[in-house]
C-alpha positions in Angstrom: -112.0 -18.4 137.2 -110.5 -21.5 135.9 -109.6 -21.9 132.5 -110.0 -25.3 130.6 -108.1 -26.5 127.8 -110.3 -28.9 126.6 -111.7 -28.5 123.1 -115.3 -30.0 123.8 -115.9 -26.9 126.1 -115.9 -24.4 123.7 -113.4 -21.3 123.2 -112.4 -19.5 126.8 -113.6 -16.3 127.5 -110.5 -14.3 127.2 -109.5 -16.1 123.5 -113.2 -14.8 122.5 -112.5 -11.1 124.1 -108.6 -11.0 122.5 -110.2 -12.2 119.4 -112.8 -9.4 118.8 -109.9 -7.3 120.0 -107.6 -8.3 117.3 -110.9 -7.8 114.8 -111.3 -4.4 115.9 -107.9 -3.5 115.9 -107.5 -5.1 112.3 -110.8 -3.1 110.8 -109.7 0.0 112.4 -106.1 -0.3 110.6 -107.5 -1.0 107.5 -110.0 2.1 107.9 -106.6 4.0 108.8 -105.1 2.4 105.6 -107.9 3.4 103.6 -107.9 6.7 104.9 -104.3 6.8 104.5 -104.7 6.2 100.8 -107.3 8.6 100.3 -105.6 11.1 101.9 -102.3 10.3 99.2 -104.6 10.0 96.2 -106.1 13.7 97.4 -102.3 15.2 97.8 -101.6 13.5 94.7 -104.5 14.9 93.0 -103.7 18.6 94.3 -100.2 18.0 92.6 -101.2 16.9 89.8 -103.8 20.3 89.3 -101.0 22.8 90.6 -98.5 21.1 88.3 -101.0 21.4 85.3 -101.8 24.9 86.4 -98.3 26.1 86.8 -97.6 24.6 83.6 -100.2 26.3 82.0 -99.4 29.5 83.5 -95.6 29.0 82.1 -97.5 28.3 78.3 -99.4 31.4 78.7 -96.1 33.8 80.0 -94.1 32.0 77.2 -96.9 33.2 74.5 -97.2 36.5 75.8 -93.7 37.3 75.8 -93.4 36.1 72.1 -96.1 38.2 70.9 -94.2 41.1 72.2 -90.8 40.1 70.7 -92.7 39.5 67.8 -94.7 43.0 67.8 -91.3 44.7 69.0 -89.7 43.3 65.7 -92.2 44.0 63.5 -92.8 47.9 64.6 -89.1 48.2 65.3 -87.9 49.4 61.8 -90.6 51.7 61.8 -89.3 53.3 64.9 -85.9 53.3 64.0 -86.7 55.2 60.6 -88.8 57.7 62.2 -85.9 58.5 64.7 -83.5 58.8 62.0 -86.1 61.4 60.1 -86.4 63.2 63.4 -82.0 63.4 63.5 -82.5 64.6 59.8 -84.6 67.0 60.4 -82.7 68.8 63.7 -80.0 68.2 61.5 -81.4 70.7 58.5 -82.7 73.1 61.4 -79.2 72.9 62.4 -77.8 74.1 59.0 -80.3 76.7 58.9 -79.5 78.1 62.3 -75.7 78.4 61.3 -76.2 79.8 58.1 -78.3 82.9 59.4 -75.7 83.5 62.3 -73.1 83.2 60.8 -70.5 85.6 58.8 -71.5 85.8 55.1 -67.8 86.7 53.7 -64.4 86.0 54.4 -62.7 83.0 55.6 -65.0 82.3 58.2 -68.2 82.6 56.2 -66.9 80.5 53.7 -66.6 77.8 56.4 -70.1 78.3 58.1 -71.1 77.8 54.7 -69.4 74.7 53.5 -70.7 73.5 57.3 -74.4 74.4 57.2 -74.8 72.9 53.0 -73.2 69.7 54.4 -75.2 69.0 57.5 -78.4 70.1 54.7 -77.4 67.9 52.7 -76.8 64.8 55.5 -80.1 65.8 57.3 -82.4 65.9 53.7 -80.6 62.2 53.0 -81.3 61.3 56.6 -85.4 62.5 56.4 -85.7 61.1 52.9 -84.1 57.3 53.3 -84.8 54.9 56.0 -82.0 52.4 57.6 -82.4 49.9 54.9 -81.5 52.2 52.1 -78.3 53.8 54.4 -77.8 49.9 54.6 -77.8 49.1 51.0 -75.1 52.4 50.6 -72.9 51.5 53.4 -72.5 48.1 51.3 -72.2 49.9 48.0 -69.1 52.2 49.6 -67.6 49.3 51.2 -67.7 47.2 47.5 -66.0 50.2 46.1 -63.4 51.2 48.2 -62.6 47.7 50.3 -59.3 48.8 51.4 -60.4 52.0 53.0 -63.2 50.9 54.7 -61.4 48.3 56.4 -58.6 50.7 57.0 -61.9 52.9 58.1 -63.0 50.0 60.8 -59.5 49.3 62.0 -59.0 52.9 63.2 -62.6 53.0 64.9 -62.1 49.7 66.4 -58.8 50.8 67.7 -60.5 54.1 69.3 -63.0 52.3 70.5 -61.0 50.0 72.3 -58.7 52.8 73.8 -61.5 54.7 75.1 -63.0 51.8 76.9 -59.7 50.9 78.2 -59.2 54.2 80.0 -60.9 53.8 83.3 
């Protein structure tokens, strides 16, 4: 099959065939393209939603967590002062215990006694004021006597520090 150059003739067969060729070849790259781009908007999309689900997720952990600090904080005094009633009262069964077994003269007596009206006395204090009001006296001693409660801190600081020395 000859092939002519001449321009009145038309366009040859095989420009027509490579033409509709390159037209196919072009629609099916855009269609790729556009395929492509939904496919990237999709994935995008998808990110987007897990982000904003994570992230809400993270809000709802974070809220959660502060309500329970915040519940532990409130209820926390409350615990602590029923604890310290609970000491105070073991405490006074304590005293009670002691007195009834032990000696009720001589030297020895006179000690149990002195022991089991002390740890009465510490365990009553203990049921009837809560950890603010030991607070507010732990301040009032230390405004008083300055000197020997530092003196008082030094020497269980310095205890402390040897005993966790020790391995």
């Amino acid at each position: 099959m000859a092939v002519s150059n001449n321009p009145s003739q038309g366009t040859p067969k095989h420009e027509s065939t490579a033409s509709r060729a390159f037209g196919e070849a072009k629609d099916k790259a855009q269609d790729l393209a556009d395929k492509a781009r939904t496919a990237a908007s999709n994935v995008a999309d998808k990110a987007r939603d897990t982000a904003s689900n994570l992230m809400d997720k993270a809000r709802d952990t974070a809220s959660n967590v502060a309500d329970k600090a915040h519940d532990l904080a409130t209820h926390l005094p409350e615990r602590t002062d029923d604890a310290i009633s609970a000491v105070g009262q073991k405490m006074t069964s304590l005293a009670d215990q002691i007195r009834e077994g032990a000696p009720r003269e001589g030297m020895l007596g006179t000690a149990a006694s002195t022991v089991a009206d002390n740890l009465r006395t510490s365990g009553k204090y203990l049921q009837e004021h809560g950890l603010e009001d030991m607070g507010e006296d732990v301040t009032k001693v230390v405004r008083r006597y300055p000197f020997q409660s530092l003196m008082i801190a030094f020497g269980v600081g310095c205890l402390l520090g040897m005993s966790f020395s020790r391995r």
